[in-house]
C-alpha positions in Angstrom: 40.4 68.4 39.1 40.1 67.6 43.0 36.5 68.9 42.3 35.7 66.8 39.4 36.7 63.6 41.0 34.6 64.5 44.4 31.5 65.5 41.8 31.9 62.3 40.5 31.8 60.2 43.3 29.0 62.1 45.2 27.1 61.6 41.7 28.0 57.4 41.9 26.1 57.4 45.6 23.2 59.2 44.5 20.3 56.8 45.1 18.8 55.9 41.5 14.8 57.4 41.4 12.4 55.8 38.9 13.6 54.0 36.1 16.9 56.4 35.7 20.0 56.4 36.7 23.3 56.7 35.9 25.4 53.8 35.4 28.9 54.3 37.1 30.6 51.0 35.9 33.3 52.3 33.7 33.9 48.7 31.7 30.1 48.6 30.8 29.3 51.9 30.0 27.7 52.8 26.7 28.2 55.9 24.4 25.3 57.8 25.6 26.4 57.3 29.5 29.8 58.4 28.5 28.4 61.7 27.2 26.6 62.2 29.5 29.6 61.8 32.6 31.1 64.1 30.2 28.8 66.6 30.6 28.1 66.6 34.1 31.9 67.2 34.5 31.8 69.9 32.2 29.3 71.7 33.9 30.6 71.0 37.3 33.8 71.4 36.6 33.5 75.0 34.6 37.9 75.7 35.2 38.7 72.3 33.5 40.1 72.2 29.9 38.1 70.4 27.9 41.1 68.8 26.3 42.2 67.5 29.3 38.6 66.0 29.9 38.7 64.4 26.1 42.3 63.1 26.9 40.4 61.2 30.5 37.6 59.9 27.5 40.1 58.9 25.2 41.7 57.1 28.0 38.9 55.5 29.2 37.6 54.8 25.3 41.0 52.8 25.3 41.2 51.3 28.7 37.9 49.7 27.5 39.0 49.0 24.0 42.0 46.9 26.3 40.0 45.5 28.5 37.6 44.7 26.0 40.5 43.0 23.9 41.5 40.9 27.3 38.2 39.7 28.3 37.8 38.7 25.0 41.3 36.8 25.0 39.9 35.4 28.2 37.0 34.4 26.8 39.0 32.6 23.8 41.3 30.9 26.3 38.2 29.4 28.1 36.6 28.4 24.9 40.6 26.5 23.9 40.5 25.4 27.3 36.2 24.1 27.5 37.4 22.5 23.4 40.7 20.6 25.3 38.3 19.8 28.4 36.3 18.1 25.7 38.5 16.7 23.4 40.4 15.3 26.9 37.1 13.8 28.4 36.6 12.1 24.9 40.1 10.8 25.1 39.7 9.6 28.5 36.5 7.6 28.0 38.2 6.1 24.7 40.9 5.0 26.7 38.6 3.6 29.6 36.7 1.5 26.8 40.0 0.2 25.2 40.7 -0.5 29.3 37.6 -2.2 29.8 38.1 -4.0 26.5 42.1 -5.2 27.6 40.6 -6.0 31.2 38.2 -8.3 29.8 40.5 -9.5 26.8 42.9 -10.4 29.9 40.1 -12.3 32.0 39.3 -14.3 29.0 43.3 -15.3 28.5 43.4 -15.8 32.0 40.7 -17.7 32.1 41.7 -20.1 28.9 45.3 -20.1 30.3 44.0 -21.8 33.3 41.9 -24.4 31.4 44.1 -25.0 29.3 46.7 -25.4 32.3 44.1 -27.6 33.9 43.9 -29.6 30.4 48.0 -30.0 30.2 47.9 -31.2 34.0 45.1 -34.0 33.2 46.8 -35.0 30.5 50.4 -35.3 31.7 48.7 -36.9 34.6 46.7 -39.8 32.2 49.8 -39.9 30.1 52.2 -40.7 33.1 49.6 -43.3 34.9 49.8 -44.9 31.5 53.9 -44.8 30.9 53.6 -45.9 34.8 51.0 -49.1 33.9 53.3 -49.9 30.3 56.1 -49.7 32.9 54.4 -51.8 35.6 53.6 -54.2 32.7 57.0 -54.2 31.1 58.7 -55.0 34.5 56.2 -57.9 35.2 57.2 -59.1 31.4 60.6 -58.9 31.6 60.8 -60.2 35.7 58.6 -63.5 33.9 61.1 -63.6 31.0 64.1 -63.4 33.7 62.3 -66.4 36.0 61.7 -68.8 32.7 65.3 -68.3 31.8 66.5 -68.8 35.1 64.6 -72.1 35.7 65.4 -72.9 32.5 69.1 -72.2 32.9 68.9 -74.3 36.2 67.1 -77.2 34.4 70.1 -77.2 31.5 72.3 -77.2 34.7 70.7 -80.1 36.6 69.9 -82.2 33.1 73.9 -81.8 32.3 74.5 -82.8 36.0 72.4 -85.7 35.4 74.0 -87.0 32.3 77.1 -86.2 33.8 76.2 -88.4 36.4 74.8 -91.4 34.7 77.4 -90.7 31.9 80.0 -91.0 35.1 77.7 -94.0 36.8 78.1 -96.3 33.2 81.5 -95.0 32.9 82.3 -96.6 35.9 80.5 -99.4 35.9 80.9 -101.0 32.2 83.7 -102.6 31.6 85.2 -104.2 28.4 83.1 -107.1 28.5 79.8 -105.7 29.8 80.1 -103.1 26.7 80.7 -106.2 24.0 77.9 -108.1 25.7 75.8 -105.1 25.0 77.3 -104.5 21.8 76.2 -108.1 20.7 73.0 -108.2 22.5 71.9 -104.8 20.2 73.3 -106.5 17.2 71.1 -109.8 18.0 68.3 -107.6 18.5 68.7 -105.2 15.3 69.4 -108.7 13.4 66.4 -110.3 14.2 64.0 -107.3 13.4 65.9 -107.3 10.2 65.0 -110.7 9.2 61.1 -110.2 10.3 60.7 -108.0 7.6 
């Protein structure tokens, strides 16, 4: 067996001449190259059973039928894994367009929340300088109203002094007979307009 392994390898560094050559990759070997490795070993290897040399093709026939079976499970995981790739890449651009979309969504409230922030503040601001001038206006009113009452109060105060006063003054000077004289000097006058008529 020693024999057949050495033949083999001396055959795998024999330069290739031409166009032929033997092809000593085991996983891409075709039917005709496995013959002919077959044959070569037979010949070289005259003491070998052949049955022991169909059991090493068998074995190879099935390592390859395995590792034909993994590279194609490979193969299928790369193609699941290139389809998620995709299907991920597709989600990730959908999702930076709805981004994009809620960014500018955002600017645009941000922006209409400030205007309308700067519209609240000018109006509160032209609504309280107005409360301020009705205010201003409503004090002036009422501090005009308080000053006519007042003088008015202090004119009622000094018109009652006054007939207090003179009511006092005649009080004091009429006596009994300068209040008939007047008395009769009214009558003579009411009397005589009387009689004119």
């Amino acid at each position: 067996m020693k024999n057949v392994t050495h033949s083999f390898v001396f055959l795998a560094h024999w330069p290739s001449a031409g166009s032929f050559g033997l092809n000593t990759d085991i996983l891409a070997t075709n039917l005709i190259n496995l013959t002919v490795v077959v044959g070569v070993l037979i010949f070289f290897g005259k003491g070998v059973c052949v049955s022991c040399l169909f059991q090493e093709l068998i074995g190879s026939i099935r390592l390859k039928d395995l590792l034909d079976n993994r590279k194609q499970r490979i193969l299928s995981t790369i193609r699941n894994s290139e389809e998620l790739r995709r299907g991920t890449i597709e989600q990730l651009e959908k999702a930076r367009i709805r981004l994009q979309k809620v960014e500018l969504e955002a600017d645009e409230y941000r922006m209409n929340g400030y205007s309308e922030i700067e519209r609240e503040k000018a109006n509160l601001i032209n609504a309280t300088s107005i409360s301020l001038e009705q205010l201003e206006k409503s004090k002036n009113e009422t501090l005009y109203f308080e000053k006519q009452r007042a003088m008015n109060q202090v004119r009622q105060r000094v018109f009652q002094q006054a007939v207090q006063g003179a009511l006092g003054t005649l009080n004091s000077c009429l006596n009994t007979e300068l209040h008939f004289r007047t008395i009769r000097a009214n009558i003579g006058i009411l009397g005589s307009l009387e009689w004119k008529r």
